[in-house]
N, C-alpha and C positions, 0 to 999 in steps of 0.2 A: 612219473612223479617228479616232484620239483624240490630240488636240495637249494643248500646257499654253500657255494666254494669257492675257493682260491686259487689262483694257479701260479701267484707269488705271494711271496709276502709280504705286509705293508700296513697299512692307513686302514683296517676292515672296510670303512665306509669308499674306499676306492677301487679296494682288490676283491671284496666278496659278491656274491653276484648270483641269485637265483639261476640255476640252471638245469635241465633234463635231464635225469639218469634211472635208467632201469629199474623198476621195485625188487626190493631182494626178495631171497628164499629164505625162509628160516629154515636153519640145520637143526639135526638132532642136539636136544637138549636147549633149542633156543628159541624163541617165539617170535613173530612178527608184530610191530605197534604201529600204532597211527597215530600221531603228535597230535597232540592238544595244545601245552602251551608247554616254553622253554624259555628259563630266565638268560639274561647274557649279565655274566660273569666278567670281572676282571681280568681273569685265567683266561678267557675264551680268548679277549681281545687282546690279550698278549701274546697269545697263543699263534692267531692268526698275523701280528707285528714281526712273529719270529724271535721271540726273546723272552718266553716262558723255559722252564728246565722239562718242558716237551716238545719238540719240535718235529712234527709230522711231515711226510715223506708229501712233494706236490704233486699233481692236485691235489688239494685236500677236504677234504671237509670241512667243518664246523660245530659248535656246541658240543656240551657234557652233561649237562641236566633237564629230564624232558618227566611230563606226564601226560600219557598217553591212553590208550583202550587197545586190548590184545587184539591181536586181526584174525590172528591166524596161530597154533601152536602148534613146535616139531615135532618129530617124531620124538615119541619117549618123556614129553612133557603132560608132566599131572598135577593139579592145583590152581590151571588158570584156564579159565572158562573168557572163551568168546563176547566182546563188549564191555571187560572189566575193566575198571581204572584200578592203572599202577605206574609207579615214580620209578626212577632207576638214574641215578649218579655215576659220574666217571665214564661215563659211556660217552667215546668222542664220535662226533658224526651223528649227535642227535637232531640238528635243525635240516628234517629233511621230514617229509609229509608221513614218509613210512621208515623204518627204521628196525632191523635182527638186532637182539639182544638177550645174552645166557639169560633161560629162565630162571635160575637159582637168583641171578640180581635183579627182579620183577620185582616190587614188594606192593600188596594190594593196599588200596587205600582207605579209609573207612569215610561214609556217607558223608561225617558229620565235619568232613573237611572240606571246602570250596574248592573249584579249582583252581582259579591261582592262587591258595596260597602251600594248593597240592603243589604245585609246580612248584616250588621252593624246596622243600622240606628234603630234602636231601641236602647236597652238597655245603652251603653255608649253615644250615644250622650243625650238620654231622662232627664239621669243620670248629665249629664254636664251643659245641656241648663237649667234643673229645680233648678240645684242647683245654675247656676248662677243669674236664676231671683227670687229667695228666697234671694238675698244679698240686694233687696232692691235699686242698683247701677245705676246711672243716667249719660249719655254719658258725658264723662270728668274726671270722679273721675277713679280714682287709686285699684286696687287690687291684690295681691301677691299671685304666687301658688308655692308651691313645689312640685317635680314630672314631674314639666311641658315636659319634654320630653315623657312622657308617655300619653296612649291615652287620658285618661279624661283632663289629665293638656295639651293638644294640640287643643281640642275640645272646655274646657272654654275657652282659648285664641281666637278664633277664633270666636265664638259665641259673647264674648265680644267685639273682633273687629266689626263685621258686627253691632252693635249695639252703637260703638262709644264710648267702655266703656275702657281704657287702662289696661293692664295688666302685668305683672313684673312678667318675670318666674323665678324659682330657680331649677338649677341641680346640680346634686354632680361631674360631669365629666363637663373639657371642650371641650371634644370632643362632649357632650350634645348643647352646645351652635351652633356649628355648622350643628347639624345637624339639629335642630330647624330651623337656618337660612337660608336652603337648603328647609324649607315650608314656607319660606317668614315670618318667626315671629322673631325677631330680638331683642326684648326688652328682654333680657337673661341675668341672670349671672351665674356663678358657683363657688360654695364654693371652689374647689380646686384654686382658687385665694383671697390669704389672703386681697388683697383691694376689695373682693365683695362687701361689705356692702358699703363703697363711690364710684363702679360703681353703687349700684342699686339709690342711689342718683341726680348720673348725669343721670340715666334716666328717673328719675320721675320729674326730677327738681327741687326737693323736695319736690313738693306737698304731699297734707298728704293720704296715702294709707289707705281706708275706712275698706276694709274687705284681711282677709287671709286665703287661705285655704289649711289643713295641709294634702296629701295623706301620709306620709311617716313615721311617729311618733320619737320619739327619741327626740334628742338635736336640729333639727329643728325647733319644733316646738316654742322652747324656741326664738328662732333667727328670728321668722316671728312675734312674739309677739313684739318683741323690736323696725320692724320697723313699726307695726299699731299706727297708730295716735290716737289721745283721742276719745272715745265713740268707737274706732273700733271692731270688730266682728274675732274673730277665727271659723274656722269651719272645724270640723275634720274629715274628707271624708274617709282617707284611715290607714294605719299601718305599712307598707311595710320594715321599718327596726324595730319596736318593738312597743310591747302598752304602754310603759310606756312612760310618754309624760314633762319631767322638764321646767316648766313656771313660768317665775318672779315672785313672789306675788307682787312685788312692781309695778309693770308696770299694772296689771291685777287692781288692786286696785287703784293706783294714775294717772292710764288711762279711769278710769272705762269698763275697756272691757268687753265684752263680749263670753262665751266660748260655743260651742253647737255643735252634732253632727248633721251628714245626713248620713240617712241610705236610698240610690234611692229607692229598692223595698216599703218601707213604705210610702217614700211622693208618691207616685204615688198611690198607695192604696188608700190613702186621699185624694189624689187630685180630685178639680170637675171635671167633663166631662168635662165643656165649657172647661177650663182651659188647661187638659191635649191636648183639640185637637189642640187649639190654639198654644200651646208648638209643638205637631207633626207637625201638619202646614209650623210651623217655621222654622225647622228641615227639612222636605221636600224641602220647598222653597230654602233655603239657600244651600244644598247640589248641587241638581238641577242647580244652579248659577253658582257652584263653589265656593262662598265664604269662603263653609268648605268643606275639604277634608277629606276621609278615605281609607285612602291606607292601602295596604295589603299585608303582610310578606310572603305569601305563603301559597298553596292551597294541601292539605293533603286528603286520604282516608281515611277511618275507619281504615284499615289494615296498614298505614304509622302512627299509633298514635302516636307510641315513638319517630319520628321525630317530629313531630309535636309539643309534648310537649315539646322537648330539645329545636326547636326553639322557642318557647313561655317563655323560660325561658332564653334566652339568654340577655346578659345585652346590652341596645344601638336596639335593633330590632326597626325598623319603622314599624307601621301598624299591622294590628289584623292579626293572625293565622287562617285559616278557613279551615275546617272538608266538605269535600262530602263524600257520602255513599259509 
């Protein structure tokens, strides 16, 4: 079978590289899959950079999010029948044609989902909806993302709408603003408009914005602090223009706010079962509706990767990248 690995780290599009390796065996309690399709993650490609807070032993593999059809089940596994489509998250080493994975982290997928936008529905939406019900947020109150043109800050948005929860995106383009508006999310501004800060006003009406959450780091995050209201919550998801993160002290202090990160892979770790099913659940049902969408940029082979990853880096892209064998 045919994987994509590394044998340093570096540039993905230099250092990763379809190559031969062995089909596994699946162990007791684990099933074998066969890849359908697999989005590439920011994670992935930091990952393979060397300078994610995982860093795998070389050679390594690649990818964490696949939907696949079982090939084959271990010994001791019951519930999953030969030819079934099932998603599975966190799973590193998934861009490889065949792929073992604990049956327990299988999850079947229902008809009335596509497959690419099966191929999603794990990791950035788990990542989005978990982190928005950690905010604590009760239908009516107010919360601020930057990034929001990007998948997670597209996905909070929407997950808080279906839940009655408002939310106020922030981009750096306003060519962002529209294109937002083009998936129906409307409540937008963009810092290339020196009156941002009094349109985000007139869209909250000034109600006070409970929680903000920072994917992008830098001098934003400074500017999402000034518009949380007293007792509010920062929470710092992403890094995307630098780590270093300049915040009032006056405002953090005579606000009393609150500063904390989210790392997805760890609260799900932590998380209980009931919990985490109820969150998939959710995620299921909602997709399924339509209420949340996951569109997709374009559909890539193992052998088109450096296109793949130039589009994946492209600034303004709607929709995940996704990888077939």
């Amino acid at each position: 079978m045919r994987v994509l690995s590394h044998e340093t780290f570096g540039d993905p599009a230099a250092v990763l590289r379809p190559t031969e390796a062995e089909a596994p065996t699946p162990g007791a309690g684990e099933a074998l899959v066969r890849l359908i399709l697999s989005p590439i993650h920011n994670h992935d490609v930091l990952t393979v950079k060397g300078v994610y807070g995982f860093k795998p032993e070389l050679p390594a593999g690649s990818g964490t999010e696949a939907l696949g059809v079982v090939e084959a089940p271990g010994e001791g596994v019951t519930g999953l029948a030969v030819g079934q489509r099932v998603v599975i998250g966190g799973r590193f080493g998934a861009w490889a044609e065949l792929f073992t994975a604990p049956a327990a982290g299988l999850i079947p997928v229902p008809d009335a989902i596509a497959d690419e936008a099966a191929a999603q529905l794990i990791s950035m939406p788990f990542s989005a909806l978990s982190l928005l019900d950690s905010l604590g947020l009760e239908a009516g109150d107010w919360l601020v993302i930057d990034g929001a043109n990007g998948a997670v800050g597209r996905l909070v948005t929407q997950f808080a709408r279906a839940r009655g929860v408002n939310a106020l995106g922030v981009v750096r383009r306003e060519a962002g603003v529209a294109e937002l508006a083009a998936q129906g999310i409307e409540t937008v501004v963009s810092t290339d408009d020196p009156q941002w800060r009094e349109r985000a006003r007139q869209i909250t009406g000034g109600a006070p914005i409970k929680a903000a959450v920072d994917q992008v780091g830098g001098d934003i995050a400074g500017e999402l602090v000034k518009l949380l209201a007293q007792g509010g919550t920062l929470v710092v998801f992403g890094a995307m223009a630098g780590y270093a993160m300049p915040i009032p002290s006056s405002d953090v202090i005579f606000k009393e706010l609150t500063v904390r990160g989210f790392w997805g892979s760890k609260v799900s770790a932590a998380m209980e079962p009931t919990q985490k099913a109820a969150l998939m659940g959710e995620i299921f049902q909602r997709v399924a509706a339509g209420q949340v969408t996951l569109p997709t940029a374009g559909v890539f082979s193992f052998d088109e990767l450096p296109a793949a990853l130039e589009l994946q880096a492209t600034p303004g892209r709607t929709g995940k990248v996704l990888l077939r064998p």
